[in-house]
N, C-alpha and C positions, 0 to 999 in steps of 0.2 A: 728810424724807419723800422729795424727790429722788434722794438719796442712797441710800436701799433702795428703791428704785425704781430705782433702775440698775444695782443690785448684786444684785437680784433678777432684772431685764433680763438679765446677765452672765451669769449661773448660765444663765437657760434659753436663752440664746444656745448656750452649752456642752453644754448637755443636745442640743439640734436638732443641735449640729458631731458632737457623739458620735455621738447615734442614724443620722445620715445616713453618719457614716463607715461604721458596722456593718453599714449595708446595701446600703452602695455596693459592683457588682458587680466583680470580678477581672475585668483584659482577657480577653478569649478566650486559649489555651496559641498560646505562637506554633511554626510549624513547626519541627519539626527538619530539613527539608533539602526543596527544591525540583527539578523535576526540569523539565526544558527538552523543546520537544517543537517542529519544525520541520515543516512540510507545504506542501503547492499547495495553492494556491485550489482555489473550485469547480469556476472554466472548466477548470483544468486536470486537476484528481484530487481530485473531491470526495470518495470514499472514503476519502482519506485523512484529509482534513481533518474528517471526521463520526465518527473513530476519534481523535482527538486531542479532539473535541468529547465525544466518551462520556470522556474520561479526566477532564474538568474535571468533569462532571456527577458521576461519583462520589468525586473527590476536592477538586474545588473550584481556582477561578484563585486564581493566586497575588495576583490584584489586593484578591480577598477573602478574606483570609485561609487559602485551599487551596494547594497542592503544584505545582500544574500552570502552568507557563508557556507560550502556544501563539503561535506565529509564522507567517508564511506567505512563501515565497520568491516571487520577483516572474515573472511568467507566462514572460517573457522572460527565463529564467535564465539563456543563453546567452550572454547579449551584458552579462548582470549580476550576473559570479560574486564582481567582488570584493564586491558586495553580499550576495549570500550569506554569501560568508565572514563577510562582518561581523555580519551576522544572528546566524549562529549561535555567533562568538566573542563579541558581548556575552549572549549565556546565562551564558555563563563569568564574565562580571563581579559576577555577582551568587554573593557568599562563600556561599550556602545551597544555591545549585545541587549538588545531588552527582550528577544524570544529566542525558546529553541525548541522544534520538533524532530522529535527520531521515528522515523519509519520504516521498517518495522521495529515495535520497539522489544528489542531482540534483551535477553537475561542481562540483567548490570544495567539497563533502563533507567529504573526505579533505584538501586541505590545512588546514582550518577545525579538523578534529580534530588538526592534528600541533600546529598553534600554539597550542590548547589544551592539548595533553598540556604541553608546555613550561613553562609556570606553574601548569597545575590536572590533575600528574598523578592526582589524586585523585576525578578526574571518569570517572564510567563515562562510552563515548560509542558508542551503539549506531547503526547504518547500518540503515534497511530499503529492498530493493530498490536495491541501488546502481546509477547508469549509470556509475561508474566501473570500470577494469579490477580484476578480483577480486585481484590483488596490489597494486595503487593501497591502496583501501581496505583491506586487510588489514593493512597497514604503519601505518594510524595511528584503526583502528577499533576498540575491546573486541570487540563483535561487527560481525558483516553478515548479516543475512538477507535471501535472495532466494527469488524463485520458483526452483523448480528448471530453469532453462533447458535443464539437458542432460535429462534422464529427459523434460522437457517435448518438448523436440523430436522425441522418437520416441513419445508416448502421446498429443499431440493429430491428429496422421496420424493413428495405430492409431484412434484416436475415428471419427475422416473416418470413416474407410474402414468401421465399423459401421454409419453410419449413411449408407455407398449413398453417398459422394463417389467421382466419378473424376478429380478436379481438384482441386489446393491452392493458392490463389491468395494469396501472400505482403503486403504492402502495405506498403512503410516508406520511409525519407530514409536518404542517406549519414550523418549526423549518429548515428542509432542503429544504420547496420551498421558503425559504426567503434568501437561498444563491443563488446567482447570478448563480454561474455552475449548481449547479442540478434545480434550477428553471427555466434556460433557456434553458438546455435540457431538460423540459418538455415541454416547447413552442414549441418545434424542433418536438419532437418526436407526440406531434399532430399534426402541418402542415404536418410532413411525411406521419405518418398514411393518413390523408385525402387523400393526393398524391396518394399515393399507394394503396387505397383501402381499409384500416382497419381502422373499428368502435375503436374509442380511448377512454377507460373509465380512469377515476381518480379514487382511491379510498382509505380514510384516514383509516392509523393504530393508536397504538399507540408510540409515540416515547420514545424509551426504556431509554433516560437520563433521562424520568420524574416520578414523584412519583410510577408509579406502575413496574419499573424498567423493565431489560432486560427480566425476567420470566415472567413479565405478559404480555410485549408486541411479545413476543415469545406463550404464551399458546392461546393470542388473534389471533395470523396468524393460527395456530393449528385448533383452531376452527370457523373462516370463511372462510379459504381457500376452505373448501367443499360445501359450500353455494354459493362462488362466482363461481365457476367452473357450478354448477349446474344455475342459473344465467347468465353466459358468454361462458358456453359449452367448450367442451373437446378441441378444435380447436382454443383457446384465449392462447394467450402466457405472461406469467406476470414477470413482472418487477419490483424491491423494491429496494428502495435507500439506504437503514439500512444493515449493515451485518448479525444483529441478528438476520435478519428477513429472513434470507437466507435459513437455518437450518429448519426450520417450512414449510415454502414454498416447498423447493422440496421436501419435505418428505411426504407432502400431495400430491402433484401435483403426483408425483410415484404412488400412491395408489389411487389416483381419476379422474385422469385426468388431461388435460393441457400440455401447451409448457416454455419452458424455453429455453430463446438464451444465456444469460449471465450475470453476476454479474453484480452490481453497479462497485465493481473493481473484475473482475474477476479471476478465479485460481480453477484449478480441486479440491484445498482445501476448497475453498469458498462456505460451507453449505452441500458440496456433503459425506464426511464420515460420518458425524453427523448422515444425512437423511437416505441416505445407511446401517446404522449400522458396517462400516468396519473399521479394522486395517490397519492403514498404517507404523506403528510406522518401518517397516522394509525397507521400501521405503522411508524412510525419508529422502527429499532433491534431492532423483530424479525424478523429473518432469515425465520424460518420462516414468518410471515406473508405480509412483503416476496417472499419466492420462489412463497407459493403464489399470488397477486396478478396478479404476473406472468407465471407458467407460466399461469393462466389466460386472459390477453390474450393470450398466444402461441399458444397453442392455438385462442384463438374469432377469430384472424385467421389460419387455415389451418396455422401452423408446428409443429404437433405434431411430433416426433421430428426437427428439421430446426433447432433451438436450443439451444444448453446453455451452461452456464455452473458455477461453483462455488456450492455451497447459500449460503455464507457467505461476504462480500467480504473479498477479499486484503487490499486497500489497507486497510481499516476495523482486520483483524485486526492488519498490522502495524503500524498506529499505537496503537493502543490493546495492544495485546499487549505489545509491546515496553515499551511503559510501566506495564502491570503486573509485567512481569518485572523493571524497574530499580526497583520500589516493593519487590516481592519481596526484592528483592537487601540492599536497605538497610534493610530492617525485619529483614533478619538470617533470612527464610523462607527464601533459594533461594539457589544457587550458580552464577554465573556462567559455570560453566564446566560444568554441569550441562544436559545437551541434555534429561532429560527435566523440570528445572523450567524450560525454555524452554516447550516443547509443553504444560507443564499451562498457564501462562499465556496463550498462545495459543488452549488449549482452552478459557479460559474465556469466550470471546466465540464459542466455535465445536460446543456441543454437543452429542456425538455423532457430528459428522465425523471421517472418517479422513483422517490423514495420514500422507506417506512422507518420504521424503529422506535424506540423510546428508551430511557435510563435502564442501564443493569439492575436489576433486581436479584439479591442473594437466596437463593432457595434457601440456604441454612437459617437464614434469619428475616425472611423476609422483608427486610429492608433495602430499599431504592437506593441508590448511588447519585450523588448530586453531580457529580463528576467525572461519569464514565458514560456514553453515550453511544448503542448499538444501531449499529443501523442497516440497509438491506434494498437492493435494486430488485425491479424487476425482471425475470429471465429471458433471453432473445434465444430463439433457435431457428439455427440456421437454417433458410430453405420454409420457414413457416411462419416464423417475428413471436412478437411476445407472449408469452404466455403470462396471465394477469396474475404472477406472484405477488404482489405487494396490495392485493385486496383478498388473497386469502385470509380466514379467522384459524391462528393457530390454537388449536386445543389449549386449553389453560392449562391441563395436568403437563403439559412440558414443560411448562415454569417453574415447576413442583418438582421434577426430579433433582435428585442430589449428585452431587458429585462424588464418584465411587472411588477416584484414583485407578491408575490400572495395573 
């Protein structure tokens, strides 16, 4: 009786091992390829970092089983590039990575892509907004996208000046007029000024990567924003090449006077809730909501026509854009070297904006860039709507200036 009793035990033991195997589920499909995504923090460009945040949302961290791997460079980039570099060359360690974009692509960029290309020439590696010189990164980037610096340097003036500026008051550190792009859109944007009429000032802040960090170079705009205003009058519109310095700026500007046309990279998030005081945390991710929000607060605190900014953030769209185009690319949809399956991917976080640009072109040598790609929205202000920047003709002699170093 034991004995069929254990041999009947046996059997249904076998039957539960079967039936549980039949029903036991298959892992999840593992990726075919992961894609590396580098950003600032919030203190420093949180639009970036909120566009690398929508890439994991729709395609998932790679922690869980998604495509997206998202890292953040350290505030203090400056003084911590080999750390960067290493940031973004262990991307590369991982065999499933087939893309990786940094945005912004902050100094150590470009060496970070060549010593990649060296072992994994098989890795797309896209740049957005470089602070390095556009032949820097050109030498070891697939792509670069930037704002269009040059077309920008003569159509935020042309803005000014619609909206009643007699005054362009500049804001930056030696550390960004010693890069090529934002040094030579300040070349631009005083030949415009003169063109068109407005007194062009320069005027040094602090640069928040250095000793007295993002707080004291944020407390310093705080407190001579009011001083410059009173100095350059309520009818001066100001310009800062810094993000941090964004937040300080209009938040004085609201309460003292002055114009504002748009960010260094602009975005209705760019310095405008901070300054505002508002929540957007319920509008999160729609632009169009997000903008109408705040064109609202601008407006019900006196700035009607005296605000603008881009409908849709720059920084958001190149993080996230860029990393739908390398998704693109490797799903075998789009081609690399294809400027309009770039702008569809861009446009998919951007629709119904118009955009302009065309390849860097090197004043010194005048040769075109196959691989570096400017480009440029049209300007929204608040309290009045677009102003048709992107069918302005930029004077050709601003293509022709050089770069002077500062």
């Amino acid at each position: 009786m034991k004995k069929i009793s254990l041999a009947i035990f046996a059997l249904l033991m076998t039957g539960v091992l079967v039936f549980t195997g039949c029903q036991k589920k298959e892992p999840a499909a593992k990726a075919a390829y992961h894609i590396g995504i580098m950003t600032g923090t919030v203190s420093q460009s949180e639009d970036d970092l909120r566009g690398a945040e929508e890439l994991i949302r729709r395609y998932g961290a790679v922690s869980s089983g998604g495509i997206i791997q998202h890292v953040t460079y350290p505030d203090n980039f400056m003084s911590q590039q080999e750390t960067t570099i290493t940031q973004i060359t262990t991307l590369a360690d991982d065999p499933l990575t087939k893309a990786i974009v940094v945005n912004q692509g902050i100094p150590g960029t470009a060496e970070a892509f060549r010593r990649i290309k060296e072992r994994r020439p098989d890795i797309l590696l896209f740049a957005g907004e470089s602070h390095e010189d556009p032949l820097v990164i050109q030498k070891s980037a697939t792509l670069a996208v930037s704002a269009d610096f040059i077309s920008r340097g003569y159509t935020i003036p042309w803005a000014a000046k619609q909206l009643g500026a007699d005054t362009f008051v500049h804001i930056s550190f030696p550390r960004h007029m010693s890069y090529e792009s934002l040094g030579l859109r300040r070349q631009i944007f005083e030949a415009a000024c003169n063109d068109l009429g407005l007194k062009f000032v320069f005027v040094t802040a602090p640069d928040p990567t250095s000793d007295v960090g993002v707080a004291g170079a944020q407390q310093y705009i705080l407190e001579q924003t009011p001083q410059w205003i009173a100095q350059y009058g309520k009818n001066a519109v100001f310009f800062c090449t810094n993000d941090a310095h964004t937040e300080p700026l209009l938040k004085q500007l609201l309460v003292y006077g002055g114009m504002f046309v748009e960010a260094d990279l602009p975005s209705p998030l760019m310095g405008y809730p901070g300054a505002l005081g508002i929540d957007l945390s319920t509008e999160a991710g729609n632009f169009p909501a997000i903008l109408k929000k705040v064109e609202q607060t601008v407006v019900d605190k006196g700035g009607a026509g005296r605000f603008g900014t881009w409908a849709f953030s720059y920084g958001f769209t190149a993080s996230a854009g860029l990393g739908e185009f390398a998704k693109r690319i490797l799903d075998g949809k789009a081609s690399v070297d294809s400027t309009a399956d770039l702008y569809a991917a861009l446009g998919e976080f951007t629709p119904g904006a118009k955009w302009n640009g065309g390849f860097y072109v090197d004043a010194n040598t005048g040769i075109r860039a196959r691989n570096q790609i400017l480009i440029y929205m049209d300007t929204y202000i608040m309290g009045k709507g677009y102003l048709p920047t992107t069918e302005q003709t930029v004077p050709e002699k601003y293509y022709n200036i050089k770069f002077q170093g500062n």
